[in-house]
Structures are given as structure tokens and as C-alpha cells.
C-alpha positions as CSV (number, residue, x, y, z in Angstrom):
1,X,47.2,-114.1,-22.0
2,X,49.3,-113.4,-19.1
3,X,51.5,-111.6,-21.2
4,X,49.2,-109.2,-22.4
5,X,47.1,-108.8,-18.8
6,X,50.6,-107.4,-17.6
7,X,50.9,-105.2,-20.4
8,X,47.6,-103.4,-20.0
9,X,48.1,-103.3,-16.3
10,X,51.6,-101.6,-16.9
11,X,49.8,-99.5,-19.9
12,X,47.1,-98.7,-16.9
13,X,49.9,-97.4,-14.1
14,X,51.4,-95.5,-17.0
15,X,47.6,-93.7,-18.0
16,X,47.5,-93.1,-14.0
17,X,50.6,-91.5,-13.7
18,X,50.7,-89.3,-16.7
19,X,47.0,-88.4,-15.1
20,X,48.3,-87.5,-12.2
21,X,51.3,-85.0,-13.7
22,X,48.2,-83.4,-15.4
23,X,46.2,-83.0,-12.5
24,X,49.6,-81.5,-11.0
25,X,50.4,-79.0,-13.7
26,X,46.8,-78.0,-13.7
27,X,47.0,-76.8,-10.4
28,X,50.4,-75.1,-11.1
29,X,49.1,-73.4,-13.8
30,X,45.6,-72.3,-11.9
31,X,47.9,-71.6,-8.9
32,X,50.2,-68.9,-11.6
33,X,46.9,-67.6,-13.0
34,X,45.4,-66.4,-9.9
35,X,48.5,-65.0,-8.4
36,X,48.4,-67.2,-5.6
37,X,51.1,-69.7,-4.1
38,X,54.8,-69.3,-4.4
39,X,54.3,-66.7,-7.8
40,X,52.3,-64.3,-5.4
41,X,54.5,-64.0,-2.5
42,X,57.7,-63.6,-4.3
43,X,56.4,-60.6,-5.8
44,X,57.6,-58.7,-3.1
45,X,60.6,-60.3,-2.9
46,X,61.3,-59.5,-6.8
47,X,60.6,-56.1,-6.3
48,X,62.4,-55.4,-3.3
49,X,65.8,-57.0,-4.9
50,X,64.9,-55.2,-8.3
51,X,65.0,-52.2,-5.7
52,X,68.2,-53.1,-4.1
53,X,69.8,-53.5,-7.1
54,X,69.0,-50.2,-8.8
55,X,70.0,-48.4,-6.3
56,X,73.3,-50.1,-6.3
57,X,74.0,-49.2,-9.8
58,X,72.7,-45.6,-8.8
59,X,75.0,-45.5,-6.3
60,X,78.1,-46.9,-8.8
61,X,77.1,-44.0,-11.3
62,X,77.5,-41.5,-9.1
63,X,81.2,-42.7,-8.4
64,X,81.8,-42.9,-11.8
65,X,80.5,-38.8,-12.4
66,X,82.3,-37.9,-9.4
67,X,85.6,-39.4,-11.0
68,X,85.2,-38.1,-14.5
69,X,84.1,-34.5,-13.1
70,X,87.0,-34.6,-10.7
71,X,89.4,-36.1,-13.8
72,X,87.9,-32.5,-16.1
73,X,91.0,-31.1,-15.0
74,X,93.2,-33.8,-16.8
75,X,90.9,-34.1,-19.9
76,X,91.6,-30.3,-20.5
77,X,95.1,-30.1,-20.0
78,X,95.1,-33.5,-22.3
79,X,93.1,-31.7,-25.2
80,X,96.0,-28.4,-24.9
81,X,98.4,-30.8,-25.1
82,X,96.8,-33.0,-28.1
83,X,95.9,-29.2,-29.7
84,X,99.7,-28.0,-29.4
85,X,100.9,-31.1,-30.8
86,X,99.0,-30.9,-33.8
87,X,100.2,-27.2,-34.5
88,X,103.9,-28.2,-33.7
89,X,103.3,-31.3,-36.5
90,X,101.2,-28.6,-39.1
91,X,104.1,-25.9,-38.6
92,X,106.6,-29.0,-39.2
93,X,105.1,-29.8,-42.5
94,X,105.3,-26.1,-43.4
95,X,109.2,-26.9,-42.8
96,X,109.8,-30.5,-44.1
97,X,107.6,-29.4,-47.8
98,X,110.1,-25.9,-47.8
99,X,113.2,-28.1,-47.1
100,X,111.9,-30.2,-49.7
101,X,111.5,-27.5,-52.4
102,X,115.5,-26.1,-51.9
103,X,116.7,-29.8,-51.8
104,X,115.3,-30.0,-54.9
105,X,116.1,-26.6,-56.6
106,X,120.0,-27.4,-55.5
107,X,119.9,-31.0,-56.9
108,X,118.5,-29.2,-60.1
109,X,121.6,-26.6,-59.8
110,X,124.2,-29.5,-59.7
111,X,122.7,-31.3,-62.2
112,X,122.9,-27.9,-64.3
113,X,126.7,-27.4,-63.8
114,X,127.5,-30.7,-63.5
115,X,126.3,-30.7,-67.3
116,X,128.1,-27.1,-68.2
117,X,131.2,-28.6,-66.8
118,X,131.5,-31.7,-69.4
């Protein structure tokens, strides 16, 4: 009997306490609703940080124009470049495939007397 009189009081502080975290959360969660408390003053503080911030990044975005505007120069000599280069490689193709075609004829021609020969 003693046994179980000191389980129900320990069953009892358990009810209490888990009564009183309800009561607590309760509050919290009327205290969130309403705006009030520690929610409704850091509002303010949110926003003003959410400010700060923004205008930070504004402020890094502008660099980074500023630096790609002032870099225009060096993108269009790039692109010349990049353009010459690819009708130095085009007129070199024209070369290599003509190159090709009299390697070819000759090795034909040898072949040819090479055959009249025997």
C-alpha cells in the first residue's frame, strides 16, 4: 500500500508539472497570437536588419556593375580576338583540306608510275 501511495503521489507531481508546461505554452501561444511580448517588439528589429541587409547587397551590386561596365572594354577586345581566331582556324581548314587533296592526287601519281615502271 505504501508502494502504490508513492506511485500516485509521483503519478500526481508528474499531472502537475505537465499542467503547468500547458499553462506555460498557452500563454506563449496567446502571447504570439496577439502580437504582444518578445514577437511584437522584435518586429522592429527584424525589419530594421532586413533593411540593413538589403541595402548591403544593393550596395555590393553596384560594385559588381561598376566592375563589369568598367571591364566592357576587355570583353570587346576579348570577343575580336575570339572572332579573329575563329577565321584564322576557318581559313586554315580551307588550307589543311587543299593540302590534303594534292597529297593525295601525288600519292595517286606515284602509285600510277610506280605501276607503269614494273
Amino acid at each position: 500500500a505504501e508502494q502504490w501511495s508513492s506511485e500516485q503521489e509521483a503519478m500526481g507531481d508528474r499531472a502537475a508539472a505537465a499542467e503547468a508546461r500547458i499553462a506555460q505554452l498557452a500563454k506563449r501561444l496567446d502571447s504570439l497570437e496577439t502580437g504582444g511580448g518578445a514577437a511584437g517588439g522584435s518586429n522592429a528589429a527584424v525589419e530594421d536588419a532586413l533593411c540593413a541587409y538589403q541595402k548591403e547587397v544593393l550596395a555590393r551590386l553596384k560594385v559588381i556593375r561598376a566592375q563589369m561596365s568598367g571591364d566592357g572594354g576587355d570583353v570587346e577586345a576579348i570577343k575580336k580576338e575570339r572572332d579573329e581566331a575563329l577565321a584564322e582556324n576557318a581559313e586554315l581548314k580551307k588550307v589543311v583540306a587543299k593540302q590534303t587533296y594534292r597529297i593525295n592526287h601525288l600519292i595517286k601519281a606515284l602509285n600510277a608510275a610506280e605501276e607503269a615502271a614494273k
